[in-house]
C-alpha positions, 0 to 999 in steps of 0.5 A: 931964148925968143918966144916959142913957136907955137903947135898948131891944134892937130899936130903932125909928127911928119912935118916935125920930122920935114921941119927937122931934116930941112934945118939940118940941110940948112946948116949943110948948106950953111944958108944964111940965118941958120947960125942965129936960129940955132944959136937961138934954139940950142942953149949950149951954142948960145955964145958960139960964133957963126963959124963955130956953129956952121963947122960943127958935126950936126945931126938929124937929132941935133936938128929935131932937138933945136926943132923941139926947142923952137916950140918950146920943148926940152926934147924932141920925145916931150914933143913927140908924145904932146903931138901923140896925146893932141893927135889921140882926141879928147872929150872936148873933140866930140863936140866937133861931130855932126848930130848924125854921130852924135845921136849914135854915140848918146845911144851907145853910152851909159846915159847917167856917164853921158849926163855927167859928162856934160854937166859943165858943157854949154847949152848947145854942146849939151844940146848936140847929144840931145837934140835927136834922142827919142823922147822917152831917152831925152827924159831919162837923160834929162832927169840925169842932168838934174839930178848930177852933181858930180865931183871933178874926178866923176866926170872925168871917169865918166868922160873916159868910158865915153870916149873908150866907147867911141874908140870902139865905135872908130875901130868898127867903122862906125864912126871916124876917131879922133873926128879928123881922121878918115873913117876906118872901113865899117865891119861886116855884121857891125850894128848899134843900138841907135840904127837897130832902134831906127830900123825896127821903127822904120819897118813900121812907119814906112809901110803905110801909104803917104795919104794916110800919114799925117804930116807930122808923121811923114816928117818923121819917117823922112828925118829917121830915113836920113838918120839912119842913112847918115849912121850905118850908111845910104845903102843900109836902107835897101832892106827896107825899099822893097816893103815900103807901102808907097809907091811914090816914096818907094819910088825915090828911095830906090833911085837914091840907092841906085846913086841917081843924082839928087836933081834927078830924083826930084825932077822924076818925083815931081813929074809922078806928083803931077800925074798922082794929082791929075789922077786925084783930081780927075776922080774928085771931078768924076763924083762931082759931075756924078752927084749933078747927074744923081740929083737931075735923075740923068740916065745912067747911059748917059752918065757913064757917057758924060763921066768917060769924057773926064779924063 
């Protein structure tokens, strides 16, 4: 028997069953090449003529047989249930997820399961769940990993409730399951641990006006705004727009909700930017040209006059 075909990594049983419905019009057809192939393919034909073999009674099952066979199965049920068990996901297929997803699933699972689970992994797989967790969470799953020692049917066990978690997380809309798949529609009232915690910091960290951020703190309410866009969805802010204290990120949020294109919420915050700053700097001008006045003992007319002029 030739070396077997080999499955690509996400198999599909409908183009399986493609596959097996053209041999069969082949061998109907009696293309050329089909006789070699099913001689190859079929054990019991190993030794039968072309003519033998193109005037058989060949069925749909013979042929998905003979297609199983070309990829190195005994039955077309053996390859069907590989293609059911490599379509169903596997611990290893998480780390095809972004940090968004990441970060939502670290928050949903037991952090000891998690920290098991990763034992084996790489430093950046590793660091795909970590790298967004808040810091006292990175701690407690920090002195997890240390301290995991755990024997191979641990982690196992403790991969298994993960992934049941993220099967559950998939079937709420809140994440696509396996990470190939389309996302099923999120359900009504559906929330999780990770934007419960982002919504509730947020309500805090974006009522102050940005001048009185430091940047640190300004880089923070930006990146925890895209999380929590990217986990629950852009349009999960909207609660939050209305009670922002600054006008200028209020402003862009708002335009971002109402689906203004990227360029055109730039091109509107920088035109207020320069406004904002002219407006800044006409005030610091204003004191300056008043504490020369102040110090010349000017008359007050004739400052008010002089400052008006600054515009």
């Amino acid at each position: 028997m030739s070396t077997p075909n080999i499955l690509p990594d996400r198999p599909s049983l409908d183009q399986l069953k493609t596959q097996a419905k053209e041999l069969l019009r082949a061998h109907q057809s009696r293309d050329e090449g089909v006789a070699d192939r099913l001689r190859a393919a079929l054990p019991e034909l190993s030794s039968s003529g072309d003519e033998d073999i193109l005037s058989l009674k060949f069925a749909l099952l013979d042929a998905q047989r003979a297609i199983a066979s070309e990829y190195g199965f005994a039955t077309w049920m053996e390859m069907s249930q590989h293609v059911d068990e490599a379509r169903r996901g596997t611990f290893a297929d998480l780390f095809q997820y972004n940090h968004g997803t990441a970060y939502l699933i670290s928050h949903e699972v037991d952090l000891y399961d998690l920290a098991i689970a990763l034992q084996s992994v790489s430093a950046a797989e590793k660091k795909l769940f970590s790298f967004n967790m808040p810091e006292p969470m990175r701690t407690e799953f920090e002195l997890h990993s240390a301290a995991a020692k755990a024997s191979v049917d641990d982690v196992e066990a403790a991969r298994r409730r993960i992934l049941d978690v993220v099967k559950r997380l998939a079937d709420e809309g809140q994440l696509a399951w396996p990470p190939w798949e389309d996302r099923k529609p999120h359900m009504p009232g559906k929330t999780n641990r990770a934007s419960v915690e982002l919504e509730a910091k947020l309500q805090k960290t974006t009522r102050p006006r940005m001048s009185e951020c430091s940047y640190d703190e300004i880089d923070e309410v930006m990146a925890d705004l895209g999380q929590l866009g990217r986990l629950m969805g852009i349009l999960h802010l909207e609660p939050l727009a209305k009670d922002v204290g600054d006008p200028f990120l209020r402003t862009g949020l708002q335009m971002a909700l109402d689906g203004t294109e990227p360029d055109r919420v730039s091109e509107t915050l920088e035109n207020m930017m320069r406004s904002l700053l002219h407006e800044q700097e006409v005030r610091y001008r204003k004191v300056i040209a008043g504490m020369r006045s102040v110090q010349k003992g000017d008359n007050p007319a004739y400052v008010r006059e002089t400052l008006g002029l600054i515009r």
